[in-house]
C-alpha positions as CSV (number, residue, x, y, z in Angstrom):
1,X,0.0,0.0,0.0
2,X,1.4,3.2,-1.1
3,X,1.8,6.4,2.0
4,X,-1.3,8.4,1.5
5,X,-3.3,5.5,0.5
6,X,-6.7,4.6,1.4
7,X,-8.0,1.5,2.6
8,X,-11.3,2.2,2.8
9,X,-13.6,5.7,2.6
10,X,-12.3,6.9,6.2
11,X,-8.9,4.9,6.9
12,X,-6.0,7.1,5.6
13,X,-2.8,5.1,6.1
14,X,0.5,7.4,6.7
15,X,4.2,6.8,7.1
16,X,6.2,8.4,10.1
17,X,7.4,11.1,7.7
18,X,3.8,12.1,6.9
19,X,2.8,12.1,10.3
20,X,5.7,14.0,11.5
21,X,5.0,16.6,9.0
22,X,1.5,16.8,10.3
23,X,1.8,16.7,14.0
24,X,5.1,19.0,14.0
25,X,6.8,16.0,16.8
26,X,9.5,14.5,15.3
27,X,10.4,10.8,14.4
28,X,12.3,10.0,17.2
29,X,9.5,11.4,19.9
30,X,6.1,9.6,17.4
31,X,8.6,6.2,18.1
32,X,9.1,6.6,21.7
33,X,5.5,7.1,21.8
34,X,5.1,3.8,20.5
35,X,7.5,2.4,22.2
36,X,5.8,3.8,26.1
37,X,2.5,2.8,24.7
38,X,1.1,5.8,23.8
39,X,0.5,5.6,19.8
40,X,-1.1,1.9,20.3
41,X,-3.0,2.4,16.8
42,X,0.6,1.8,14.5
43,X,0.5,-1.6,12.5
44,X,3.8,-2.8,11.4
45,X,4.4,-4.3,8.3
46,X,6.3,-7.0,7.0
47,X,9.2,-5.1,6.5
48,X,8.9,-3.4,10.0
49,X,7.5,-0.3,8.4
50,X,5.3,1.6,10.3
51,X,2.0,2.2,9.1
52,X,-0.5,5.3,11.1
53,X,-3.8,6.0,10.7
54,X,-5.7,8.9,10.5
55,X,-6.6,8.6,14.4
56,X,-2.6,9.3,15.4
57,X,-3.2,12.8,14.1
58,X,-5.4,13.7,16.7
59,X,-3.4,11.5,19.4
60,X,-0.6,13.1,19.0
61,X,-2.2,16.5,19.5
62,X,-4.0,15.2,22.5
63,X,-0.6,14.2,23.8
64,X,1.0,17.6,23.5
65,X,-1.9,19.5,24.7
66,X,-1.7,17.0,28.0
67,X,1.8,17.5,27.8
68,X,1.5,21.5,27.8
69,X,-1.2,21.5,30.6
70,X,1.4,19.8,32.9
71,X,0.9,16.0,32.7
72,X,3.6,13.8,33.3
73,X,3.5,10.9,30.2
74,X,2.7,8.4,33.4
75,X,-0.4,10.4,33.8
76,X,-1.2,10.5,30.6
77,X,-0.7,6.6,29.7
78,X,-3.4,6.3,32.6
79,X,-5.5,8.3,31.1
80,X,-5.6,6.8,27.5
81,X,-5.8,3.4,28.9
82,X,-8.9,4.1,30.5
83,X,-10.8,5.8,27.5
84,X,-9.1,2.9,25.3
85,X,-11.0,0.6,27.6
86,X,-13.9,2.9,28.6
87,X,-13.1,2.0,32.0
88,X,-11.9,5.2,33.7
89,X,-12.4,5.7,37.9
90,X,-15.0,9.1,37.6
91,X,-13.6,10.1,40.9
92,X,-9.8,9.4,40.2
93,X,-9.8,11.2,36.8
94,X,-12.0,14.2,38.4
95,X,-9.1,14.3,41.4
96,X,-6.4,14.2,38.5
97,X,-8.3,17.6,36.6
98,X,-8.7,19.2,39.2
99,X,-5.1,19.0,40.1
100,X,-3.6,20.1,36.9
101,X,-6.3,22.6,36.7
102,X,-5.2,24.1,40.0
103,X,-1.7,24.2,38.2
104,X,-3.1,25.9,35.3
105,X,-4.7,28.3,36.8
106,X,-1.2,28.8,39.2
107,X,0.4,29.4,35.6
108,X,-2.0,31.3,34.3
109,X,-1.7,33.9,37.7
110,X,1.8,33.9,37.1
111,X,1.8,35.2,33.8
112,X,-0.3,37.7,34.7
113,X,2.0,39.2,36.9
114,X,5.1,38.8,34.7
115,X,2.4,40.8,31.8
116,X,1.8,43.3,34.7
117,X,5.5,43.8,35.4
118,X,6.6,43.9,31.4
119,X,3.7,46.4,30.7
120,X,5.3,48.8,33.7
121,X,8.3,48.6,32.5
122,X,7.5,49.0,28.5
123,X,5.6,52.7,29.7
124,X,8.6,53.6,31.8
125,X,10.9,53.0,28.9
126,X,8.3,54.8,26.6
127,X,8.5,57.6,29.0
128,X,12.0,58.4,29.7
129,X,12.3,58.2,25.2
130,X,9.8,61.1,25.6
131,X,11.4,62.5,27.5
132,X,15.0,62.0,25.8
133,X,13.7,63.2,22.6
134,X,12.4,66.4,24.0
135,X,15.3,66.9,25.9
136,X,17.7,66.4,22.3
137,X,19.7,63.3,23.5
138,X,17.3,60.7,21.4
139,X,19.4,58.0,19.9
140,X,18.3,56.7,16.7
């Protein structure tokens, strides 16, 4: 089957190039993926080529947004496994958002006092240019 080729109306099947090209994570990371479990959808071939579907598009997106919110690939393995087998604990994965909402939200105060600070310091440097320039001594 050639990359790009369809086995059927809604099965696209992809080679690690295409995918990396796609997901913007390179080779080596979509393998270790594999490799901890994460990309579970990759049939091999006969040759020991990899074959992706469609679906590891979207996986690997999911993984970096979990990845970016905080969630250690541990965490995230759990939580895969359980929608894999529709068998996730309500009240562990509600304990495990709330947690790495808590840290969102902890990031997301941070950065706005870093914003704060870097807007009080853009005026002040806007300011004392005002000033230079009226004063003559503006460097250009």
């Amino acid at each position: 089957m050639l990359e790009g080729q369809h086995t059927s109306a809604m099965d696209t099947i992809m080679r690690i190039a295409e995918l990396e090209r796609r997901t913007g994570v390179n080779r080596h990371t979509l393998r270790y993926y594999e490799k901890e479990g994460l990309l579970q959808e990759v049939a091999r071939r006969g040759n020991n080529y990899r074959d992706y579907p469609e679906q590891a598009v979207q996986r690997v997106g999911m993984l970096r947004q979990l990845k970016e919110l905080g969630f250690s690939l541990k965490e995230i393995r759990q939580v895969l496994d359980a929608l894999r087998t529709d068998s996730i604990d309500c009240e562990q994965g509600a304990a495990l958002m709330a947690d790495k909402k808590a840290t969102v939200d902890r990031k997301i105060a941070e950065l706005r006092k870093v914003s704060a600070l870097l807007g009080r310091e853009q005026r002040r440097l806007q300011e004392s240019a005002a000033l230079q320039r009226q004063q003559g001594r503006c460097r250009a």
